[in-house]
Jmol script that loads the backbone (N, CA, C; Angstrom):
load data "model"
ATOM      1  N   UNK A   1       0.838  -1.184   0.000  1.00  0.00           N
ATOM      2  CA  UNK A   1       0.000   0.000   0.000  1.00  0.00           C
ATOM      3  C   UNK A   1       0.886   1.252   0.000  1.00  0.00           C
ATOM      4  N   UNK A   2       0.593   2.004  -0.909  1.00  0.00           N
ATOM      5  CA  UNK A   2       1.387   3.225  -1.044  1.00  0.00           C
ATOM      6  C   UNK A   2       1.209   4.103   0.419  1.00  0.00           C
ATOM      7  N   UNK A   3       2.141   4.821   1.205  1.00  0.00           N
ATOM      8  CA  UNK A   3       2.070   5.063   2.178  1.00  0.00           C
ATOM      9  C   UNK A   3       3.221   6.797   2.191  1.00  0.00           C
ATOM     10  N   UNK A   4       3.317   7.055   1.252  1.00  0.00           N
ATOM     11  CA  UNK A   4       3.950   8.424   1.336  1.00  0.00           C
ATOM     12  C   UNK A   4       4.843   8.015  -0.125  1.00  0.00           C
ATOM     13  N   UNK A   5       5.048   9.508  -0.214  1.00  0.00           N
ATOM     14  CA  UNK A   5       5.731   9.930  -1.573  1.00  0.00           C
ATOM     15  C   UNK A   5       6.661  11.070  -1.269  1.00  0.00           C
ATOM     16  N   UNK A   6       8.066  10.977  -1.781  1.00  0.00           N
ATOM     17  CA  UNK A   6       9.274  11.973  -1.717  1.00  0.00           C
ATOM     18  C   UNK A   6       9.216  12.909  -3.064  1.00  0.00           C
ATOM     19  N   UNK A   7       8.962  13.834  -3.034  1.00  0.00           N
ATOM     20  CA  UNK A   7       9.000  15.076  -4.749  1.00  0.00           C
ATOM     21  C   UNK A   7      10.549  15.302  -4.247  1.00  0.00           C
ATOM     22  N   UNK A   8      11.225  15.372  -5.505  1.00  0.00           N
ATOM     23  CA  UNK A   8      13.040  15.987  -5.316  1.00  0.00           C
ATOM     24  C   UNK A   8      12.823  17.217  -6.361  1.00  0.00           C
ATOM     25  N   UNK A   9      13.626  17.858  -6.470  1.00  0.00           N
ATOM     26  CA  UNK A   9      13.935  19.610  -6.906  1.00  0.00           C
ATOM     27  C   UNK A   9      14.055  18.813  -8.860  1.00  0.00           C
ATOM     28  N   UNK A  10      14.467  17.614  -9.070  1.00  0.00           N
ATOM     29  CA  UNK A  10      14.496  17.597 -10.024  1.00  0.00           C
ATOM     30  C   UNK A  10      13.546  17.195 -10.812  1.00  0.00           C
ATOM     31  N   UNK A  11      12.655  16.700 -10.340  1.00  0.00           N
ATOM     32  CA  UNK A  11      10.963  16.240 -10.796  1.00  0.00           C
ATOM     33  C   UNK A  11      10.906  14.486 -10.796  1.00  0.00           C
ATOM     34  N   UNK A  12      12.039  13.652 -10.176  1.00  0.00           N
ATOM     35  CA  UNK A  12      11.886  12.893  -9.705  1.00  0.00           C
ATOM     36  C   UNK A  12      11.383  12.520  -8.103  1.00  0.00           C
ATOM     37  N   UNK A  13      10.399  10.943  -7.858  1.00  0.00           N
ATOM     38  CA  UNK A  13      10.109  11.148  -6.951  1.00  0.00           C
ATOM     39  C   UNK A  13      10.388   9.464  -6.191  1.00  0.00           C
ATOM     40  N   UNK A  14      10.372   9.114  -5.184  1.00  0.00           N
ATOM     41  CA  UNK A  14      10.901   7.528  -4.683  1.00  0.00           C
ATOM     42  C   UNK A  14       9.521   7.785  -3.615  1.00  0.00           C
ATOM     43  N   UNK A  15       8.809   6.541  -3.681  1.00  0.00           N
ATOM     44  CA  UNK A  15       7.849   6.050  -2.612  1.00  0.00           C
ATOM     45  C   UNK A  15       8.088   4.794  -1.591  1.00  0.00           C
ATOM     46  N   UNK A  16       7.541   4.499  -0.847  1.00  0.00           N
ATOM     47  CA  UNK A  16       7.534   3.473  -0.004  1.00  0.00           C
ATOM     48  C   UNK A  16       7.123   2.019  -0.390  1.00  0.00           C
ATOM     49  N   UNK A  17       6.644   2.294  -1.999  1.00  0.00           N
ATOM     50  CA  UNK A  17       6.430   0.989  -2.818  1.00  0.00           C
ATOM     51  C   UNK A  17       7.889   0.247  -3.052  1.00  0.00           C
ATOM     52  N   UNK A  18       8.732   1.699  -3.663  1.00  0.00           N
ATOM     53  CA  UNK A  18      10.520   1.897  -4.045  1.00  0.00           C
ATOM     54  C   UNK A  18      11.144   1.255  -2.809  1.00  0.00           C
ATOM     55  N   UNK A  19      11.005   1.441  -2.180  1.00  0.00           N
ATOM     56  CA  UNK A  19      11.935   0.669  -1.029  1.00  0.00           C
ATOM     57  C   UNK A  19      11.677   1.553   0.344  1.00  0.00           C
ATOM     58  N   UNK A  20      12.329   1.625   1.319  1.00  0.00           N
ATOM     59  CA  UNK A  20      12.615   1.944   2.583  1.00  0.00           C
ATOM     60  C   UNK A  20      12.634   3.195   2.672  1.00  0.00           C
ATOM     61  N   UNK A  21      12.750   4.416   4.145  1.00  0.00           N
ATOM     62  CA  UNK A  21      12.864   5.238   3.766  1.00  0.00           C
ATOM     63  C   UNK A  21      14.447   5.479   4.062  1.00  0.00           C
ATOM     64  N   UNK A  22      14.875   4.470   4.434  1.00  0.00           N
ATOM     65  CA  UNK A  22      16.616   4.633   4.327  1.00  0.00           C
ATOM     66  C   UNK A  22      17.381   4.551   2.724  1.00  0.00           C
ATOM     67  N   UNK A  23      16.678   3.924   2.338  1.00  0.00           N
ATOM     68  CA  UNK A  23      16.941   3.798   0.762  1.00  0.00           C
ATOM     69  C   UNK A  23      16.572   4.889   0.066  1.00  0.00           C
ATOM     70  N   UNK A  24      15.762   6.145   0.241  1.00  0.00           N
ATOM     71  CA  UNK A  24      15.339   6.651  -0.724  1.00  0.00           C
ATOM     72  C   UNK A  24      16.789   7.972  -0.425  1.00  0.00           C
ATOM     73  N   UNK A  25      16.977   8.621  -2.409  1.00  0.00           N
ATOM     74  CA  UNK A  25      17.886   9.480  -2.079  1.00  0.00           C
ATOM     75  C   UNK A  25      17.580  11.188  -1.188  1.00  0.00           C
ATOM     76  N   UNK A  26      18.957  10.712  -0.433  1.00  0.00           N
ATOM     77  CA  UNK A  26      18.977  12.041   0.331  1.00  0.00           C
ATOM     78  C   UNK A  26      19.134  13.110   0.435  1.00  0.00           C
ATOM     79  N   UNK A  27      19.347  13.661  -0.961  1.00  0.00           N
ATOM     80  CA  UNK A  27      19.308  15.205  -1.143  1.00  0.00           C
ATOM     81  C   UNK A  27      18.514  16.001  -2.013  1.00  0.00           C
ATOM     82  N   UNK A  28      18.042  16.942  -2.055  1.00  0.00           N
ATOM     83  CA  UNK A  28      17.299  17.570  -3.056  1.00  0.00           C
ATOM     84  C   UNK A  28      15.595  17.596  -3.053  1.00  0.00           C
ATOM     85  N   UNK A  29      15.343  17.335  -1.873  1.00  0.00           N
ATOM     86  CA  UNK A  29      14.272  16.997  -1.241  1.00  0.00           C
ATOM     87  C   UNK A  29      12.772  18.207  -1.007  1.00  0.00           C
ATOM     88  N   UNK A  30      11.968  17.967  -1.764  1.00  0.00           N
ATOM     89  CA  UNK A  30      11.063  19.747  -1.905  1.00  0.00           C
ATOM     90  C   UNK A  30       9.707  19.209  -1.113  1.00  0.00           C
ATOM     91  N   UNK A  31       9.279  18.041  -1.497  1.00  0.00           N
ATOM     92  CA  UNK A  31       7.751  17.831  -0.673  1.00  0.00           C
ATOM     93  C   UNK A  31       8.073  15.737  -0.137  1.00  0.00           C
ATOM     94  N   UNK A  32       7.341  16.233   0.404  1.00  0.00           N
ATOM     95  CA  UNK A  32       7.047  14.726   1.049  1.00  0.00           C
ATOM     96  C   UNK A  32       5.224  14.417   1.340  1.00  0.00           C
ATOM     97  N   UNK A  33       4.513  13.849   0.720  1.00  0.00           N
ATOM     98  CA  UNK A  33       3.494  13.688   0.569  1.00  0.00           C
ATOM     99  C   UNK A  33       2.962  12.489   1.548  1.00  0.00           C
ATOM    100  N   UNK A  34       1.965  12.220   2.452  1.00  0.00           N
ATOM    101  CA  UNK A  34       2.178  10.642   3.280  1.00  0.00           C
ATOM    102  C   UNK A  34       0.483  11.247   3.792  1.00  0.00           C
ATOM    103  N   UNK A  35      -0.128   9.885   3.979  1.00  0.00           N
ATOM    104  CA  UNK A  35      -1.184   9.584   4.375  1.00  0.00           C
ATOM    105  C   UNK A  35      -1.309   9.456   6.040  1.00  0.00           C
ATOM    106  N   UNK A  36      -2.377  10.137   6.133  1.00  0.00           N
ATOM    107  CA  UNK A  36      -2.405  10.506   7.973  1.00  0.00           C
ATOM    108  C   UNK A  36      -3.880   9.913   8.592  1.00  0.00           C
ATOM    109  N   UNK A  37      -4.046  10.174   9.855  1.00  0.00           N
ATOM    110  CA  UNK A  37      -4.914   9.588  10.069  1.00  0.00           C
ATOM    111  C   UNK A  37      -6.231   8.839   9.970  1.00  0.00           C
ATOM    112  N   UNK A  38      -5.288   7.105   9.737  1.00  0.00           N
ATOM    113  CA  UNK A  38      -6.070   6.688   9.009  1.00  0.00           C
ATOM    114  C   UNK A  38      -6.303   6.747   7.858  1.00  0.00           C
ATOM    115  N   UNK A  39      -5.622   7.245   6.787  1.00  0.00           N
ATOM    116  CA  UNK A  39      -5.939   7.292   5.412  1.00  0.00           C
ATOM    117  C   UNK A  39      -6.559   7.953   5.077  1.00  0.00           C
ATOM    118  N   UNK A  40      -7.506   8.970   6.167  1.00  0.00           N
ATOM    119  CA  UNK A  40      -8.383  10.039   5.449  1.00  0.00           C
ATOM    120  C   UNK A  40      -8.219  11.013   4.558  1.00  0.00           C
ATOM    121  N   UNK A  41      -6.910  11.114   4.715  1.00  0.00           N
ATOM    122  CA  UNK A  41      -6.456  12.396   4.228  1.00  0.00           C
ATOM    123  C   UNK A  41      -4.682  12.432   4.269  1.00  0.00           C
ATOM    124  N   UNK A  42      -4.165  13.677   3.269  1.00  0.00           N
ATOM    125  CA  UNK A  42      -2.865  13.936   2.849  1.00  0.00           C
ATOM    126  C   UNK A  42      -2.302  14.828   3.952  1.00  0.00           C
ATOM    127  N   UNK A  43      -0.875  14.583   4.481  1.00  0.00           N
ATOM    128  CA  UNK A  43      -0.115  15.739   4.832  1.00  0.00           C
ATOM    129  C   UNK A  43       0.890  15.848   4.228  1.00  0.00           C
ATOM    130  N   UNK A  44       1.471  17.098   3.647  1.00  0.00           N
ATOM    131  CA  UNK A  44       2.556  17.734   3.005  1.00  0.00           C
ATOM    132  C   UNK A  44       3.402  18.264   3.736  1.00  0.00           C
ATOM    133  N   UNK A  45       4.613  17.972   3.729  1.00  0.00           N
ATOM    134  CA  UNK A  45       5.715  18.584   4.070  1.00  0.00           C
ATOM    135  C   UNK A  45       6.413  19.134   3.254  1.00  0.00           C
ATOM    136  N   UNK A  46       6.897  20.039   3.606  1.00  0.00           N
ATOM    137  CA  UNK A  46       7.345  21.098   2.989  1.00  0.00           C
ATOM    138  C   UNK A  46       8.084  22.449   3.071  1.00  0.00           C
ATOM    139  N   UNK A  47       9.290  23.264   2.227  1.00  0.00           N
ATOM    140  CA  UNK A  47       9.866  24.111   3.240  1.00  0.00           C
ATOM    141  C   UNK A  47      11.364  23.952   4.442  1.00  0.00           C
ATOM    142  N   UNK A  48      11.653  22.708   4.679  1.00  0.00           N
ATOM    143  CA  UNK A  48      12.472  22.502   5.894  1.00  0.00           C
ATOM    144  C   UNK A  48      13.250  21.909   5.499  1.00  0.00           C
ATOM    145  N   UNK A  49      14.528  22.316   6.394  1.00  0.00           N
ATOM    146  CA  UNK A  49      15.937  21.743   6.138  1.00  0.00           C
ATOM    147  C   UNK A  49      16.214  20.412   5.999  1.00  0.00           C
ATOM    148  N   UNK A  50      15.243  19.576   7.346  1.00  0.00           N
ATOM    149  CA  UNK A  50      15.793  18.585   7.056  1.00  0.00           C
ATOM    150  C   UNK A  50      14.266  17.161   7.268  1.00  0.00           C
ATOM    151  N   UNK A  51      14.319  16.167   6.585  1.00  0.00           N
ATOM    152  CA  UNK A  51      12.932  15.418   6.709  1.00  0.00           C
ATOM    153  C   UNK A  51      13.314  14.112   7.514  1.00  0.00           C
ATOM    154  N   UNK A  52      12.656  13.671   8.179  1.00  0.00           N
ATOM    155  CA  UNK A  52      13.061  12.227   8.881  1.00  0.00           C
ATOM    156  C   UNK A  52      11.542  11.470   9.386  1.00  0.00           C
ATOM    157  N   UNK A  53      11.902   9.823   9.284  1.00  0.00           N
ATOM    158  CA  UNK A  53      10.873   9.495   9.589  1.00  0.00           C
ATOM    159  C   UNK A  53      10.682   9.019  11.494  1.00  0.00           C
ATOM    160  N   UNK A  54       9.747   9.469  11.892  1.00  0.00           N
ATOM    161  CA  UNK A  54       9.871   8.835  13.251  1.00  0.00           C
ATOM    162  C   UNK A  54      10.105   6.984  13.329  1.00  0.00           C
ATOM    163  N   UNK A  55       9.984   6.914  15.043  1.00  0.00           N
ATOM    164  CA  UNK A  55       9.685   5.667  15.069  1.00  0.00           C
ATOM    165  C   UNK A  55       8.818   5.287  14.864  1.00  0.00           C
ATOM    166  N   UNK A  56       7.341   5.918  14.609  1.00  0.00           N
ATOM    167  CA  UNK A  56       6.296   5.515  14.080  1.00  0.00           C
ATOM    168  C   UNK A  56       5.714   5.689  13.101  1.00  0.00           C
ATOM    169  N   UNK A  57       6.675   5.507  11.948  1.00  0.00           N
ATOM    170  CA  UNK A  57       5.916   5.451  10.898  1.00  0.00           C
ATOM    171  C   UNK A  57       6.409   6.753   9.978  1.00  0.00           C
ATOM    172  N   UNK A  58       5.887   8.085  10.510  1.00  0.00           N
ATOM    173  CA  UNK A  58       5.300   8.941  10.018  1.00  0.00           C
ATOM    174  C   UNK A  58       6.551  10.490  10.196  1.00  0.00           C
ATOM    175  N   UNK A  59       7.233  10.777   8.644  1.00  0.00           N
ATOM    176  CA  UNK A  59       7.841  11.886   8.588  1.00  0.00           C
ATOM    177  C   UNK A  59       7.459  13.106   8.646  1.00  0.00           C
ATOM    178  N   UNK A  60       8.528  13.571   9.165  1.00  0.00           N
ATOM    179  CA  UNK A  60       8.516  14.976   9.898  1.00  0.00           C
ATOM    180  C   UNK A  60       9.438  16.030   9.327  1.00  0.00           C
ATOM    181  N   UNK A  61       9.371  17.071   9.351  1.00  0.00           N
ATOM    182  CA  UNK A  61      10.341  17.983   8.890  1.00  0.00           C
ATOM    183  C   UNK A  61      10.836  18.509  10.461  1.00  0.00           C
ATOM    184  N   UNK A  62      12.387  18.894  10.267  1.00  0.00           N
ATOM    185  CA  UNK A  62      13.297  19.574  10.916  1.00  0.00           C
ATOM    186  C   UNK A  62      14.144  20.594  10.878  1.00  0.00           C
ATOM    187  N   UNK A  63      14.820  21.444  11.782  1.00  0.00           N
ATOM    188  CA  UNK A  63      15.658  22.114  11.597  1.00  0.00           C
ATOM    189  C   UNK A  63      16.958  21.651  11.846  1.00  0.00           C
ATOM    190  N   UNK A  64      18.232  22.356  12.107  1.00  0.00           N
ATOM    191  CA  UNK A  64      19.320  21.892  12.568  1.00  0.00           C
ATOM    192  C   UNK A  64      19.301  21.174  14.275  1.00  0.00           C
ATOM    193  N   UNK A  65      18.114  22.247  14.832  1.00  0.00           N
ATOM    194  CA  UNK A  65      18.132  22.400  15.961  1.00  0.00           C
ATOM    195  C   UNK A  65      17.348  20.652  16.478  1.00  0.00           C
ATOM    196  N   UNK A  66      16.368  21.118  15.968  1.00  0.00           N
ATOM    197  CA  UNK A  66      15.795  19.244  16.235  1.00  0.00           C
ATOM    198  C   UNK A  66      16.416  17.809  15.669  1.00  0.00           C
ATOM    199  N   UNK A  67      17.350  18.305  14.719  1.00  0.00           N
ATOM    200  CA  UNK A  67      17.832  17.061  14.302  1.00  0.00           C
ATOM    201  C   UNK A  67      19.253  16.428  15.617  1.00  0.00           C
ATOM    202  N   UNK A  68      19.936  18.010  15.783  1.00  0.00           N
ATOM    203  CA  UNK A  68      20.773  17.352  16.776  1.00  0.00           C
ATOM    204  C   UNK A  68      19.921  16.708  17.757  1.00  0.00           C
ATOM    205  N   UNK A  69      19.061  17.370  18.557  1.00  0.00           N
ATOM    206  CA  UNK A  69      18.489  16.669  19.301  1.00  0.00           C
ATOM    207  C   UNK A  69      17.986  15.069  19.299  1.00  0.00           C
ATOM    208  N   UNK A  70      17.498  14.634  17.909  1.00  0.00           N
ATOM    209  CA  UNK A  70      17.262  13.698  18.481  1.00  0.00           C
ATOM    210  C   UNK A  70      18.553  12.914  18.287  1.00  0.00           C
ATOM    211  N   UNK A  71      19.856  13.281  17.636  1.00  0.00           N
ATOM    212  CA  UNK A  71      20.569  12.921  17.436  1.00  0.00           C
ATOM    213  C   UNK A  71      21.714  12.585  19.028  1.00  0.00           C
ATOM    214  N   UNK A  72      21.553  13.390  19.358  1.00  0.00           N
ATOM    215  CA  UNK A  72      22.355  13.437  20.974  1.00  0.00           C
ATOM    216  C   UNK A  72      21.398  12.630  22.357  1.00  0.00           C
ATOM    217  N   UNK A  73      20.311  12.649  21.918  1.00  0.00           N
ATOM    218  CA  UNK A  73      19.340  12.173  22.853  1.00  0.00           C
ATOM    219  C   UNK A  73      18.984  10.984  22.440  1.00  0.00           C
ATOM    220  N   UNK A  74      19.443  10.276  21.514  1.00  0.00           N
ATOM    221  CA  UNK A  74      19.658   9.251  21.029  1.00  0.00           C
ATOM    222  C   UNK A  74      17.856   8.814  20.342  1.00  0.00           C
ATOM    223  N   UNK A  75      17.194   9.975  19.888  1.00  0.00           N
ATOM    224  CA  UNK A  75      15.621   9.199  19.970  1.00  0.00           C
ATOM    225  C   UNK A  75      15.708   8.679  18.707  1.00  0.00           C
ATOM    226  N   UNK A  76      15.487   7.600  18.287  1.00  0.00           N
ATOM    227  CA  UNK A  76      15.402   6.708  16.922  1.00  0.00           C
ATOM    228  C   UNK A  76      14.576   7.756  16.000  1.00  0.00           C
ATOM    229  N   UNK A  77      14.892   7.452  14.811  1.00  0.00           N
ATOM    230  CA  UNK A  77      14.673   7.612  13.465  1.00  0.00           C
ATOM    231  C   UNK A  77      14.954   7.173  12.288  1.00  0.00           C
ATOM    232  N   UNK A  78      14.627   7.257  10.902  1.00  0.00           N
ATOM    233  CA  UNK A  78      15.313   6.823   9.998  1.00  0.00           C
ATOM    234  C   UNK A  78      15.086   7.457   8.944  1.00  0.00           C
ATOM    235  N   UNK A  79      15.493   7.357   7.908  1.00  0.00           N
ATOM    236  CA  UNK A  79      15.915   8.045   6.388  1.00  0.00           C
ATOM    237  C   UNK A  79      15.901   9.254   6.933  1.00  0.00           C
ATOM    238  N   UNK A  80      16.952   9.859   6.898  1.00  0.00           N
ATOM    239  CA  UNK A  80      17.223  11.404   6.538  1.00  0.00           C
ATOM    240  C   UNK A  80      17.409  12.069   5.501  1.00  0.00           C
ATOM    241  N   UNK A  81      17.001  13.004   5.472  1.00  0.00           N
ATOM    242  CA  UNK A  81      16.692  13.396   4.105  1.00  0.00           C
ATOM    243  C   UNK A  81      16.858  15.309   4.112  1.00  0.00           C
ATOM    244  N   UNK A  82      17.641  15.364   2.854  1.00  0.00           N
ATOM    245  CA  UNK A  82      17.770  17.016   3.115  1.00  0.00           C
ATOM    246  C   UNK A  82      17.306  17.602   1.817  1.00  0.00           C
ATOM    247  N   UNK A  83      16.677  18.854   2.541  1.00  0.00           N
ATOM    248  CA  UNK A  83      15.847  20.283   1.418  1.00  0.00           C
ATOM    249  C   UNK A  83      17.078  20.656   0.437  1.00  0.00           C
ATOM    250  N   UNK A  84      16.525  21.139  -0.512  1.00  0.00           N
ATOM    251  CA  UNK A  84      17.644  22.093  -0.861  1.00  0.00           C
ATOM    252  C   UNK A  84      17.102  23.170  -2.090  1.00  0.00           C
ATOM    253  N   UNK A  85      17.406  24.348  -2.081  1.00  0.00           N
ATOM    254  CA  UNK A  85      16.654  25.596  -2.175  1.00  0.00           C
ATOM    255  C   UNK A  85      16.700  25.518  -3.898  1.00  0.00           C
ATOM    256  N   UNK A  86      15.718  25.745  -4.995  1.00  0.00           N
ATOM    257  CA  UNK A  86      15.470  25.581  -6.051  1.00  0.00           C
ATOM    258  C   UNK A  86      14.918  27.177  -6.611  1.00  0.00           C
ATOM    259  N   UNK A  87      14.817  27.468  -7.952  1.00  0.00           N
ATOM    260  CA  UNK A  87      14.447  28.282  -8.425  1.00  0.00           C
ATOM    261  C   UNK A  87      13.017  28.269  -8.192  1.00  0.00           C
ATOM    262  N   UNK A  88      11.826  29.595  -8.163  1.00  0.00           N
ATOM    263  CA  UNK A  88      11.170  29.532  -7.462  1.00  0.00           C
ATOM    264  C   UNK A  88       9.580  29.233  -8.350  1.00  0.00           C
ATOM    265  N   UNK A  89       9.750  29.505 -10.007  1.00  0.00           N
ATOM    266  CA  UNK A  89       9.133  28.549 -10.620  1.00  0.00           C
ATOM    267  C   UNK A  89       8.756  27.244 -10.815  1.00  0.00           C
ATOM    268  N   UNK A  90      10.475  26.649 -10.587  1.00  0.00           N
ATOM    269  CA  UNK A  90      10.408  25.376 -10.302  1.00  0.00           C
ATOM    270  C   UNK A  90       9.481  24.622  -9.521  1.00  0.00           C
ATOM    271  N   UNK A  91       9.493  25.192  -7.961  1.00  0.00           N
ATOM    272  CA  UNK A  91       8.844  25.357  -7.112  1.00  0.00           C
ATOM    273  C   UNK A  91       7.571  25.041  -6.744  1.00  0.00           C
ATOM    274  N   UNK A  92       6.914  25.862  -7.657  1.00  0.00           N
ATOM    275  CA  UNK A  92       5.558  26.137  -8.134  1.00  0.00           C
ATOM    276  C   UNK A  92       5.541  25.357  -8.690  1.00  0.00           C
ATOM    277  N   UNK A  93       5.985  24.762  -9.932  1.00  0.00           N
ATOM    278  CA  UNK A  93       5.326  23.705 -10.769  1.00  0.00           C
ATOM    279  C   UNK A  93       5.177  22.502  -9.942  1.00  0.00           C
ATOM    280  N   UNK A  94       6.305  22.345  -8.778  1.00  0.00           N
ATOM    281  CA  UNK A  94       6.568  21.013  -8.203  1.00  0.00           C
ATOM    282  C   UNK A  94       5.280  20.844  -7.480  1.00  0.00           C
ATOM    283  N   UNK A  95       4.918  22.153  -7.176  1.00  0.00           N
ATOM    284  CA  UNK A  95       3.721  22.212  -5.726  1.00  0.00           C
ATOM    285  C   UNK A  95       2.598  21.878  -6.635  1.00  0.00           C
ATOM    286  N   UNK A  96       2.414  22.373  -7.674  1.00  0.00           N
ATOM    287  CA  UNK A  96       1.000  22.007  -8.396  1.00  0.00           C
ATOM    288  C   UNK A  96       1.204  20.593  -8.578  1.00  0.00           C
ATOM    289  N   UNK A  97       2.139  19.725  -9.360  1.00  0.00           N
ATOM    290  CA  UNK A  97       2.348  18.305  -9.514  1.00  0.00           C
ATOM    291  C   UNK A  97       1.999  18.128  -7.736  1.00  0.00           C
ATOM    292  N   UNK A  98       2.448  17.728  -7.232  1.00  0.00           N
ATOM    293  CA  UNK A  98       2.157  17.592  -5.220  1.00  0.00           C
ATOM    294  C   UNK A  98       0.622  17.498  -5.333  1.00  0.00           C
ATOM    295  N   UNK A  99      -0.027  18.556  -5.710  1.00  0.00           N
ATOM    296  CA  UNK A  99      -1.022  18.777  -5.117  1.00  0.00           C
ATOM    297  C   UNK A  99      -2.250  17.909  -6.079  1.00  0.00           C
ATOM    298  N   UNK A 100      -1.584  18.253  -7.274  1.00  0.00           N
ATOM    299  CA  UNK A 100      -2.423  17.395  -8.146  1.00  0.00           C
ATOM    300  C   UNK A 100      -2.300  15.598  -7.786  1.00  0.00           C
ATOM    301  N   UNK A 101      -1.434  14.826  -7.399  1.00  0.00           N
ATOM    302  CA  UNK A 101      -0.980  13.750  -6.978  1.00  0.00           C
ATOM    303  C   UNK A 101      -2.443  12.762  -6.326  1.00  0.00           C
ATOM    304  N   UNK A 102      -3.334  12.137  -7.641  1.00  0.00           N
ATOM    305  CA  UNK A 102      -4.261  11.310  -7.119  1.00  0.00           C
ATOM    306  C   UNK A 102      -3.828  10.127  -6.208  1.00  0.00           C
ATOM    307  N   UNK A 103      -3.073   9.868  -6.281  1.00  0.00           N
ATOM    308  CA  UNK A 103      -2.371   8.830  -5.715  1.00  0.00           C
ATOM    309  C   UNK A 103      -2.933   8.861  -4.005  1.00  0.00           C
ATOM    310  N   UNK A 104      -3.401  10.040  -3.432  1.00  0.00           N
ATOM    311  CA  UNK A 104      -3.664  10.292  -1.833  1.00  0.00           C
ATOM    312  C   UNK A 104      -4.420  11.546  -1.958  1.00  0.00           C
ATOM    313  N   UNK A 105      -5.145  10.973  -0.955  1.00  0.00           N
ATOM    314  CA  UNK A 105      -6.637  11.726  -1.020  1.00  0.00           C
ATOM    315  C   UNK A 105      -6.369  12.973  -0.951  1.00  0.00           C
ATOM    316  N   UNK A 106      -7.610  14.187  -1.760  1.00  0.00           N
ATOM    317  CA  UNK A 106      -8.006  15.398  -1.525  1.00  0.00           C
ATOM    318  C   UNK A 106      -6.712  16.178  -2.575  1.00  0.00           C
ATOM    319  N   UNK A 107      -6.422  15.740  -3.744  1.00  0.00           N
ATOM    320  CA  UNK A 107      -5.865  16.160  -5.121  1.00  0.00           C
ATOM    321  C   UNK A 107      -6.758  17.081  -5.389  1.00  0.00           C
ATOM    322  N   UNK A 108      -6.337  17.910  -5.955  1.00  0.00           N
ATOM    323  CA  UNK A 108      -6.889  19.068  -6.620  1.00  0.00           C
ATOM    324  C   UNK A 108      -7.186  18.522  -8.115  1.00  0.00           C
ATOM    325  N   UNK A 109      -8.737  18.805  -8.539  1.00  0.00           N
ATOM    326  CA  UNK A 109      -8.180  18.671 -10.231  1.00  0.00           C
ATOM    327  C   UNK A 109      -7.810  19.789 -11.277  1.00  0.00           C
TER     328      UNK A 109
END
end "model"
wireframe off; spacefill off
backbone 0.3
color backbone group
């Protein structure tokens, strides 16, 4: 079951069908698309330095500041994954593809 989707700056994207989220590549990272409670509905991430998935499941965006943390405090995570700043058309087109994305509920048509 498809369970989240990675958008990269280059208009490629790796899902959780693709493999793990340790496997997926780690740089260049613009949206992260993933199904939330219960499947009702989409959350987007978006904007942040850095993306990681908790221990349960479900990725999060970060700053420097929270990543050390859980990094020193030892709290589990996995695939890390980093933003990285794109032209701002680009951007836009990526967010309309995102949003358009039938794949998880509440796509725009």
């Amino acid at each position: 079951m498809l369970r989240w989707r990675i958008y990269y700056g280059d208009g490629s994207t790796f899902d959780n069908l693709q493999g793990s989220a340790d496997e997926a590549p780690p740089f260049g990272v613009q949206f992260i698309v993933q199904l939330c409670d219960e499947d009702r509905y989409r959350d987007t991430l978006q904007r942040v330095d850095y993306f990681i998935m908790t221990e349960t499941g479900v990725w999060v965006g970060c700053d420097i500041t929270g990543l050390l943390d859980r990094l020193i405090n030892r709290i589990p995570f996995s695939g890390l994954l980093v933003g990285r700043w794109i032209e701002h058309d680009a951007f836009m087109e990526l967010q309309n593809a995102v949003a358009r994305d039938t794949d998880f509920p509440g796509a725009y048509k």
